[in-house]
N, C-alpha and C positions, 0 to 999 in steps of 0.2 A: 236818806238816800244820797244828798249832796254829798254829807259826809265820807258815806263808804265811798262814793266815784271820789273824792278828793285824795283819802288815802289811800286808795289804790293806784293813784294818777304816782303817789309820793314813791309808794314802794318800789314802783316802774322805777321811778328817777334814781333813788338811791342804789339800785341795783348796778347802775351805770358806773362807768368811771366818772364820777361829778368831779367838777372843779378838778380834776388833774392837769397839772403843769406840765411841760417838754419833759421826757426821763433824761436829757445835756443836764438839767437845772441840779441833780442826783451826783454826786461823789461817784467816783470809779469804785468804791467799795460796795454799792447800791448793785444788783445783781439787775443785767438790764431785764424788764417784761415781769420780774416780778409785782404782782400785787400789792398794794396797800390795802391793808383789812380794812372792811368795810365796814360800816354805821348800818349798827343793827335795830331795826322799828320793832318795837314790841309795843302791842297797841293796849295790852293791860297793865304795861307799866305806863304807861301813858309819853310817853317821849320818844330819845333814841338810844342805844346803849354804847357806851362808851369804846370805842372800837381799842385794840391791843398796840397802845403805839408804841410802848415803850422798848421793843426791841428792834424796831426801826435806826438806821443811822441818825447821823444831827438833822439833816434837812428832810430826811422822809418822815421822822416822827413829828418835827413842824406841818408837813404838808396833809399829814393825818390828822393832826391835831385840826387844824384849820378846815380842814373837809367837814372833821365831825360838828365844828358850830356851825359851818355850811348846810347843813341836813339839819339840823335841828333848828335853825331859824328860816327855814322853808316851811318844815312839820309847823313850827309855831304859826307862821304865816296863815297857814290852811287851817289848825283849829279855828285863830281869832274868825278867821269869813267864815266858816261856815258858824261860830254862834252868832257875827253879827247879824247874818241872813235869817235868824230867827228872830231878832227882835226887832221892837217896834222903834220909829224914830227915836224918840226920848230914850230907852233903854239905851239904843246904838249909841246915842251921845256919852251916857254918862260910862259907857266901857268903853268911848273912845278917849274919857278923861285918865280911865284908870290905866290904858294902855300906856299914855305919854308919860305918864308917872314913873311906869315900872320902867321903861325907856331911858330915864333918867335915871334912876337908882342901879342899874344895870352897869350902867357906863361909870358910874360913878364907884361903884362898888368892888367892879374889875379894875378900876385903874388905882383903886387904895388899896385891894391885895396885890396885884403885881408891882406896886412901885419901887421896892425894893430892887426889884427885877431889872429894874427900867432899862439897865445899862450894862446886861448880861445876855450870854445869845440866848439864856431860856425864857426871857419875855416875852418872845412871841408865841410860843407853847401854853407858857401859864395863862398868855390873855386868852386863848384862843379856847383853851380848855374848860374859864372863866366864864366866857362866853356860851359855850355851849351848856355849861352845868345852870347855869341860871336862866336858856332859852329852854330847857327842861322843865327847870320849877314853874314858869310860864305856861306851857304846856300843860302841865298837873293842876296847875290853880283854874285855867279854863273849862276844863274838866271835873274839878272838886274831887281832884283824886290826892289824898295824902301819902306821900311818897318819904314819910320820914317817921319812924316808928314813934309813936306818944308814949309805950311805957314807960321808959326810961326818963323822957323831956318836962321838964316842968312848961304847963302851957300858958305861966303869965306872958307879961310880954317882956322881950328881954332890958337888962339895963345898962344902957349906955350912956355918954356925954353927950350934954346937951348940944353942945357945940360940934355934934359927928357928923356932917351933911351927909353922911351916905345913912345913917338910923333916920334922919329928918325926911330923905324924901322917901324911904319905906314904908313909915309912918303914914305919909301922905296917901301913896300908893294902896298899904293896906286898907286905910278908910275907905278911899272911892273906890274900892271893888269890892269888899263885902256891903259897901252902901248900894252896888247893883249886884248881888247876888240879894241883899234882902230885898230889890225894887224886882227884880223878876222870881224869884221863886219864895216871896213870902215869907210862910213862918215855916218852912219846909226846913228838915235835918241839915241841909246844905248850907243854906244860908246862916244857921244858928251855929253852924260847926266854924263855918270860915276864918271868924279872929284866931282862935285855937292852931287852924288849919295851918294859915300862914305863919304865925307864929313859930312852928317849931320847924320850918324853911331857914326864918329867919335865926334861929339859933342855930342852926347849921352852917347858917351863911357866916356868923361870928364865930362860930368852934375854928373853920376853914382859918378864917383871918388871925385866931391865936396861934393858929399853927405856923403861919408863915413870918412869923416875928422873930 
């Protein structure tokens, strides 16, 4: 029940103009009072869907972009309470290890796909976009929803250099949270699927990064 009052509280919010900036901040080409398409919840995909920025001018498809990791690390926000609100002390601990994990690889993973970027005006779009595609995956992993087809994927695990700190703290991340998917749900489908699970996130996350080479 938390659940549903939480996302329902989300839907409310997203329905709003979130995080919209002064329409001065907008080009003279920016039609004034028009919209920014909005970030769409769909709760069986398990996140938010990618709103339409790309025929936005320069600074409104930044400002979309930016909205939609805005909505989507709110969603994220509200899954992680309400599962912590289900578990017991020690459970909450060892999800609040895997949390600061993925925390890390996140930031770390957005800033070695955009670096390229670093010193072009679409930086702030690819981080923002980065951000929100990986408060997503987030989202799906909380839920043990797999959001990325297996037919195709092979589900070992992917290989990279040793010396890749952004594979190292995934690594890490993937451990402590299927180590608390198997400490709360056992020997249950969930927990047995989860390396797999994450795994072909993470080959997504690497297909992404050969692309932007």
């Amino acid at each position: 029940m938390k659940f549903k009052i939480a996302i329902f509280a989300s839907v409310i919010l997203f329905g709003t103009q979130f995080g919209m900036e002064p329409s001065q901040a907008l080009p003279a080409s920016h039609k004034a009072g028009t919209p920014l398409p909005r970030p769409t919840v769909i709760l069986g995909f398990g996140g938010v869907l990618q709103p339409d920025c790309v025929r936005q001018v320069e600074a409104g498809e930044y400002r979309c972009a930016k909205r939609w990791a805005e909505v989507t690390h709110l969603l994220k926000l509200l899954v992680y309470q309400d599962v912590e609100s289900q578990l017991i002390p020690p459970l909450q601990h060892q999800l609040a290890i895997a949390d600061k994990s993925w925390q890390q690889f996140q930031t770390q993973h957005c800033q070695q796909l955009t670096q390229r970027l670093r010193n072009t005006p679409d930086f702030p779009i690819a981080a923002s976009v980065c951000l929100a595609q990986l408060n997503n995956d987030r989202i799906a992993d909380l839920k043990g929803i797999a959001v990325y087809d297996s037919e195709d994927e092979p589900q070992q695990a992917p290989v990279t250099s040793r010396q890749d700190t952004t594979q190292a703290l995934w690594e890490r991340y993937q451990t402590q949270y299927c180590k608390f998917e198997s400490l709360f749900f056992g020997s249950q489908t969930r927990s047995k699927q989860c390396p797999n699970r994450l795994n072909l996130g993470r080959l997504h996350h690497i297909k992404a990064m050969m692309n932007t080479r």
